[in-house]
C-alpha positions as CSV (number, residue, x, y, z in Angstrom):
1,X,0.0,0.0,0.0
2,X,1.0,3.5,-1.0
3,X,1.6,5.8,2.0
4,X,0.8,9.6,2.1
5,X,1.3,11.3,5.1
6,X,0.9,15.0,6.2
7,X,0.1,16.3,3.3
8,X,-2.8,18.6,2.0
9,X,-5.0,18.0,-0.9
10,X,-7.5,20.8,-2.6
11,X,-9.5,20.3,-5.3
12,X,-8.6,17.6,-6.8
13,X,-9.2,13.7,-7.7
14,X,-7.7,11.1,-5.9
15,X,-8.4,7.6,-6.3
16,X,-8.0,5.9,-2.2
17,X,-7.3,2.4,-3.7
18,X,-4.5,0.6,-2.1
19,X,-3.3,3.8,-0.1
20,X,-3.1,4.6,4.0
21,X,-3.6,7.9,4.6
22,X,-2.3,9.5,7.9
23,X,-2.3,12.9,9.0
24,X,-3.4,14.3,6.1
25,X,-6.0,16.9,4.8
26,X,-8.8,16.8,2.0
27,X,-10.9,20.0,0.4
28,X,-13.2,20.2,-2.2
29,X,-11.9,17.1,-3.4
30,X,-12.9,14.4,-5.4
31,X,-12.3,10.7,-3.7
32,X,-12.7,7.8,-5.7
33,X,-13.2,4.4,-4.6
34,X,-13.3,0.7,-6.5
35,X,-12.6,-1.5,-3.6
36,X,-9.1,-2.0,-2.9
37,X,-7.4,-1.5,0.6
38,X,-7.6,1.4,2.7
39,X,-6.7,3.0,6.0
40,X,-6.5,6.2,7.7
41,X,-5.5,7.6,10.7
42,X,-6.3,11.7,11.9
43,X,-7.8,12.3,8.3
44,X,-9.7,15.6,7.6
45,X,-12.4,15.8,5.1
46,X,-14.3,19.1,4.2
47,X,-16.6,19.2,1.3
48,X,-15.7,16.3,-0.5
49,X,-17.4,14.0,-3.1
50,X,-16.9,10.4,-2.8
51,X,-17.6,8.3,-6.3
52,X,-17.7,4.3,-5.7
53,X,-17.0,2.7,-8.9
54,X,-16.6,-1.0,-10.0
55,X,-16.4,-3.5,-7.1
56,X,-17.0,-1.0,-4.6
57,X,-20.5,0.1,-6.3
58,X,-21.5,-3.5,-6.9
59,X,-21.1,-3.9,-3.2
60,X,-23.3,-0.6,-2.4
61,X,-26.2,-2.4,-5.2
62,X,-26.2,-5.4,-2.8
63,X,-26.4,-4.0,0.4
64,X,-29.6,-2.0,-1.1
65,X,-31.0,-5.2,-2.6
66,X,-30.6,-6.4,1.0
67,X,-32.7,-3.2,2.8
68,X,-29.5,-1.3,4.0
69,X,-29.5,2.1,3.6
70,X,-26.9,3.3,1.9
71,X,-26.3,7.0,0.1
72,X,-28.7,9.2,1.0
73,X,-26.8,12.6,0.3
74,X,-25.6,14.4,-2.5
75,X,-22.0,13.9,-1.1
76,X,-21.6,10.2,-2.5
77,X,-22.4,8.5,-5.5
78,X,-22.1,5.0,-7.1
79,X,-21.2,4.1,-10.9
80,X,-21.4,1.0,-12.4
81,X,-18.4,0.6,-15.2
């Protein structure tokens, strides 16, 4: 796994596959997701969009199927590819 640590991230896209995150700041960002490994430790998020794509939106599909709520705000979204 990739690590990033203490660093500061504004406006921009970041895929959080495979990456530990520690110490480290997100704004107005984009955070995208497929399903891969991740951790964070002390991690700040302000006004970020999170996108789940592939495995990671399959696995939102099912849990929906299955009556859990999931979503719910503008903040995240899902995409089948």
């Amino acid at each position: 796994m990739k690590l990033i640590e203490g660093q500061r991230f504004e406006g921009q896209i970041f895929t959080i596959d495979d990456t530990e995150i520690k110490d480290s700041v997100f704004i107005d960002c984009e955070l995208i997701y497929h399903g891969g490994k991740f951790k964070s430790e002390r991690l700040t998020i302000t006004r970020c969009r999170v996108q789940f794509v592939g495995a990671a939106s399959n696995t939102l599909q099912v849990l929906d199927a299955l009556g859990f709520k999931v979503g719910g705000t503008n903040a995240i979204s899902s995409e089948v590819k």
